[in-house]
RODO-2510 file (C-alpha; in nm, 4 decimals, decimal comma):
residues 185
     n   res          X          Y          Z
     1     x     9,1198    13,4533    14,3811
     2     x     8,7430    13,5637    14,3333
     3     x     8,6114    13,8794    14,4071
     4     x     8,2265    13,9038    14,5167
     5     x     8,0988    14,2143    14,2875
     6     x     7,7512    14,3561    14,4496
     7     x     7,5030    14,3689    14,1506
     8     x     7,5043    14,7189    14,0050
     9     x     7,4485    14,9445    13,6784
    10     x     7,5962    15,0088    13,4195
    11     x     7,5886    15,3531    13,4768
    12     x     7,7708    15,2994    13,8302
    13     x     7,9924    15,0140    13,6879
    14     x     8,1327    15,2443    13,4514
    15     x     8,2195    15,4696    13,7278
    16     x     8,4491    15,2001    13,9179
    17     x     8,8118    15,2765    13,9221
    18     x     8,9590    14,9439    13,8511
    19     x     8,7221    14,8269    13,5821
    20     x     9,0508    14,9133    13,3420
    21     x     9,2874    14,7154    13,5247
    22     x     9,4408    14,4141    13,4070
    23     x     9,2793    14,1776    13,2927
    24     x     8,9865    14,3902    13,2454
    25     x     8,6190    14,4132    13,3962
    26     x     8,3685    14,3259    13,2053
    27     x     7,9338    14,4417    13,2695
    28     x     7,7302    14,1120    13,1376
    29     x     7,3985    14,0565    13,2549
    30     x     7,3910    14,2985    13,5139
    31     x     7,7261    14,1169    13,6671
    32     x     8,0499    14,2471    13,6968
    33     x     8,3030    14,0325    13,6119
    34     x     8,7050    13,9827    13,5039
    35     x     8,7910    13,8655    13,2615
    36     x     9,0037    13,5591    13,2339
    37     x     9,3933    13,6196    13,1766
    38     x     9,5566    13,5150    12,8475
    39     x     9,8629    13,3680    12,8529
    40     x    10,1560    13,3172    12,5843
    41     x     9,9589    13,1995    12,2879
    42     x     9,6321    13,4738    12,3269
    43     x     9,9074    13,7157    12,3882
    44     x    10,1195    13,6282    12,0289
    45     x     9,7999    13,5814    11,8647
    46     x     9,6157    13,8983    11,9571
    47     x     9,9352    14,0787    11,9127
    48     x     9,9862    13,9051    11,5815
    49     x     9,5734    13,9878    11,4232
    50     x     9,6234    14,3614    11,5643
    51     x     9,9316    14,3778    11,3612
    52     x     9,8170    14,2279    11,0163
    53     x     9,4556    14,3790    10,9813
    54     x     9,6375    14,7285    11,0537
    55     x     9,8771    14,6584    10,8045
    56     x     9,6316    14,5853    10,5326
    57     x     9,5922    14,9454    10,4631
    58     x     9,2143    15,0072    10,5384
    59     x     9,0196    15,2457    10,6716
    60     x     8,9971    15,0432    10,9759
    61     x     9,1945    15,0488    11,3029
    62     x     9,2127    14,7373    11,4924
    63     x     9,2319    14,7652    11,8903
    64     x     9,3460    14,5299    12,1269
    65     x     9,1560    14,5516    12,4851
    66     x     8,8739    14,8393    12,4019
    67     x     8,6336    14,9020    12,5921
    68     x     8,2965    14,8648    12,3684
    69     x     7,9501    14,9830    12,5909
    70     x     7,6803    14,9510    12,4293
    71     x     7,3365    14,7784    12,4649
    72     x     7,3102    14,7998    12,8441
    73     x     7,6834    14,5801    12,8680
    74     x     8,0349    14,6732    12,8949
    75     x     8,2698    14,4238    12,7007
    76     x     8,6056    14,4445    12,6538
    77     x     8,6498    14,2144    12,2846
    78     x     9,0320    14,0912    12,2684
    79     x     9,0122    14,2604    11,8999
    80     x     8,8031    14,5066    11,8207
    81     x     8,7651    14,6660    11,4545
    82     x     8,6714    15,0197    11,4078
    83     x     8,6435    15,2397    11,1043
    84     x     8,8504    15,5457    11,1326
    85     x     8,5833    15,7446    11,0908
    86     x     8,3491    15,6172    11,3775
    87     x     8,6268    15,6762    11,6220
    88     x     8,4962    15,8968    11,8907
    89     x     8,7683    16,2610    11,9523
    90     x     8,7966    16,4740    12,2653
    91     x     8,8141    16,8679    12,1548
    92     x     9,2106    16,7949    12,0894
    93     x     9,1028    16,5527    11,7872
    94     x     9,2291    16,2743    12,0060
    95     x     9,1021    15,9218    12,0568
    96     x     8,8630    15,8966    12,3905
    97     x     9,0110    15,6661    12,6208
    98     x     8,7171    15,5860    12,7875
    99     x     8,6833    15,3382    12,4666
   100     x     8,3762    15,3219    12,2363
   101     x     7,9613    15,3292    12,2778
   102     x     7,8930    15,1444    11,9924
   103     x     7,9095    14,7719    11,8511
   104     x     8,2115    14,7861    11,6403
   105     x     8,1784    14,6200    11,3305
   106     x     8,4553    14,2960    11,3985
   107     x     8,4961    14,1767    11,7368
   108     x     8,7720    13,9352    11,7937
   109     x     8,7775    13,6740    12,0981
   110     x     9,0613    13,4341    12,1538
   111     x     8,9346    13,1613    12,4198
   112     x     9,1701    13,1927    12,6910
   113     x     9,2611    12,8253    12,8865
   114     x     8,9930    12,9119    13,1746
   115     x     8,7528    13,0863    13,0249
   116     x     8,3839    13,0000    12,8889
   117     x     8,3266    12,9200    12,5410
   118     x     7,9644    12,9968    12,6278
   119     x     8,0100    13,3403    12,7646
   120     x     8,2775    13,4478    12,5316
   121     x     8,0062    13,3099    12,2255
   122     x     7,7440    13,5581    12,4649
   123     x     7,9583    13,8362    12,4025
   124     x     8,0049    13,7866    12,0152
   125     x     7,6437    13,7396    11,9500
   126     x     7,5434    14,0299    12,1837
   127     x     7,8075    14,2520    11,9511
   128     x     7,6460    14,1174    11,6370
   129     x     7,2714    14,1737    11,8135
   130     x     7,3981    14,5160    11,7850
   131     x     7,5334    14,6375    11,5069
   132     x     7,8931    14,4117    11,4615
   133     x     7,8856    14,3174    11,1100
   134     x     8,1619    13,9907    11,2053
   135     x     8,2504    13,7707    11,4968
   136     x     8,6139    13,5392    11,5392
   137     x     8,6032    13,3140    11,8129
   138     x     8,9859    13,1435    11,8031
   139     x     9,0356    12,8493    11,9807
   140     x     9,4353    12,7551    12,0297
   141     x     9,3827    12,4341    12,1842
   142     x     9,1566    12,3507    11,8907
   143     x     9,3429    12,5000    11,6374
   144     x     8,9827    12,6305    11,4609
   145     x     8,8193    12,9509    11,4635
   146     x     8,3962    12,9986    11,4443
   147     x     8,3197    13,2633    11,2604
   148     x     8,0015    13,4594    11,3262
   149     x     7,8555    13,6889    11,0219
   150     x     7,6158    13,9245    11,0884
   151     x     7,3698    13,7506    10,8381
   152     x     7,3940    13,4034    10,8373
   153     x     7,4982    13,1062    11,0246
   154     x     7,8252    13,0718    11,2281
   155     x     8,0593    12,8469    11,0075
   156     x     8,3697    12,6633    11,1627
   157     x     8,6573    12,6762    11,0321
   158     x     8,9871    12,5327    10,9925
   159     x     9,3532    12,4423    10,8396
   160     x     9,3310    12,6121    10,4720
   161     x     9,0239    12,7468    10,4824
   162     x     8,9847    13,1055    10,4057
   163     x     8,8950    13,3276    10,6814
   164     x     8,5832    13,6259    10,6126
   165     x     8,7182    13,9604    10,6681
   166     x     8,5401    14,3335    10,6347
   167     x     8,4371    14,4061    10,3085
   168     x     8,7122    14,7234    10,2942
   169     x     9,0102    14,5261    10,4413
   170     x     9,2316    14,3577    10,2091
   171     x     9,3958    14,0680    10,4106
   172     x     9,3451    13,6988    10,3671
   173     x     9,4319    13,4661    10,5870
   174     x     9,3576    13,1023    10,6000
   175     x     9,3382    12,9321    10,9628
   176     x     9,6800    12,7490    10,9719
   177     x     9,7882    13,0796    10,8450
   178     x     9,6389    13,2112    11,1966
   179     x     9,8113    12,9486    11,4144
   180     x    10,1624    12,9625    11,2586
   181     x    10,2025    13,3100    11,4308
   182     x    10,2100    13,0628    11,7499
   183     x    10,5663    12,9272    11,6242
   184     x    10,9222    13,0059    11,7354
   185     x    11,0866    13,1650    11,4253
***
């Protein structure tokens, strides 16, 4: 089913009530749109990255589904990296739910089966136009993953190569490493 989104803001996007419903709106290009569902492998695999890069013992938190604005867009990275200490607090100390305002410095994307390489790539390099210091773009079906640093050229990657993490986080991973979280243990 589509839904026909009248252009808008960001300022009145941000003010819909079901841009946090799932799967999640997204504010590219002045468009609103949804994001495309994930099914069994995004969902193991997200679940999988959120696990190991918070159990590296940084001073990172890794969030699945955040809501990043930033840059006059709204994205909503299936991974996004954010130092503790950038995290924004309400007057409790608590996390804001609202999500973040800033690019954080690793976004995540897993290609979903019906979704754009193109856009998803859009959103990556408009994080790392902004601030993100690393880009993953995982592709099941392909079993490779682009990377996108902040400073040179995207490289892709695959089977036993070595994956580029945050300088602070101590986790390596090689792709097949990656994809084996897709197998029935």
């Amino acid at each position: 089913m589509t839904i026909a989104v009248p252009k808008t803001t960001l300022g009145e996007f941000l003010k819909l009530p079901y841009i946090n419903e799932s799967p999640a709106w997204e504010y590219i290009n002045s468009e609103v749109v949804q994001k495309a569902m994930g099914g069994g492998k995004y969902s193991l695999l997200q679940k999988r990255l959120v696990a190991a890069i918070d159990a590296a013992g940084s001073n990172y938190e890794a969030f699945p589904e955040l809501r990043c604005t930033f840059g006059d867009r709204s994205v909503v990275p299936d991974v996004a990296v954010v130092a503790n200490d950038k995290l924004p607090l309400d007057e409790n100390g608590d996390i804001i739910s609202t999500g973040i305002e800033f690019a954080p410095p690793w976004v995540i994307e897993i290609l979903s089966p019906d979704q754009s390489q193109t856009k998803v790539t859009g959103n990556i390099l408009h994080c790392l136009r902004n601030g993100s210091q690393l880009g993953w773009l995982i592709d099941p079906n392909e079993r490779s993953i682009i990377v996108y640093p902040a400073d040179s050229l995207p490289s892709l990657l695959i089977e036993t190569d070595v994956l580029p993490v945050l300088e602070d986080i101590n986790l390596t991973l090689c792709v097949n490493d990656v994809f084996a979280w897709l197998k029935r243990k």
